[in-house]
N, C-alpha and C positions, 0 to 999 in steps of 0.2 A: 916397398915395405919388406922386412927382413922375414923370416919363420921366428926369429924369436920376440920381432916388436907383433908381429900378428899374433902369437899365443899369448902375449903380455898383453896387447889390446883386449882378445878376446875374452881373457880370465878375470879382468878387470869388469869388462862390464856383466857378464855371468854372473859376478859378485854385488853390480848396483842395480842393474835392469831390476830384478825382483824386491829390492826397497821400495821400489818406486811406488807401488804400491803403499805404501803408507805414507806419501806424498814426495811429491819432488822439488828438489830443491832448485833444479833447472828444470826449463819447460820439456818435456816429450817431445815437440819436434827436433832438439838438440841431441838426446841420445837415440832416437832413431835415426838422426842421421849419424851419429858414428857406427852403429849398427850396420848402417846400408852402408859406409864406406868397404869394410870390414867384406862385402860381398865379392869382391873383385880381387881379393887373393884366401879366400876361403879354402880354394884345393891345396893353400902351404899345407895343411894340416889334414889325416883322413878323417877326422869326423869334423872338419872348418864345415861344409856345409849344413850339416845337421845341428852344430852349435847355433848357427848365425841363425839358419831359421825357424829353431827353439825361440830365439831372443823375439827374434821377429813376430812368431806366433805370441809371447809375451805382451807384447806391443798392441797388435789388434785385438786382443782380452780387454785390456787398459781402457782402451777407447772406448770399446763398444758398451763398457761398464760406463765409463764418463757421459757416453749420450745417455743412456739409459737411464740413468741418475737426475739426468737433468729435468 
């Protein structure tokens, strides 16, 4: 993966992760794994790590609201 398909991935879902919260139109384990893909060229960028695990942190909120809910 290129530096510019990585900041084009990563800005992309910056911009959906946090909908998802108002439901999702794919299931949570499909953008968390784009998310995890996303970890293994993280250092293209200097804040790639701190993005991804923003997202991430996103992610385990979700859940823990979803069981909670239940």
């Amino acid at each position: 993966m290129s530096l510019h398909e990585f900041a084009k991935d990563l800005a992309h879902l910056e911009y959906v992760v946090p909908l998802l919260e108002r439901g999702n139109p794919l299931s949570l384990p499909y953008w968390r794994n784009r998310v995890t893909a996303l970890q293994a060229q993280q250092s293209l960028l200097p804040d790639g790590t701190k993005r991804v695990a923003r997202l991430l942190k996103l992610f385990n909120e979700f859940e823990r609201e979803s069981v909670s809910s239940r």
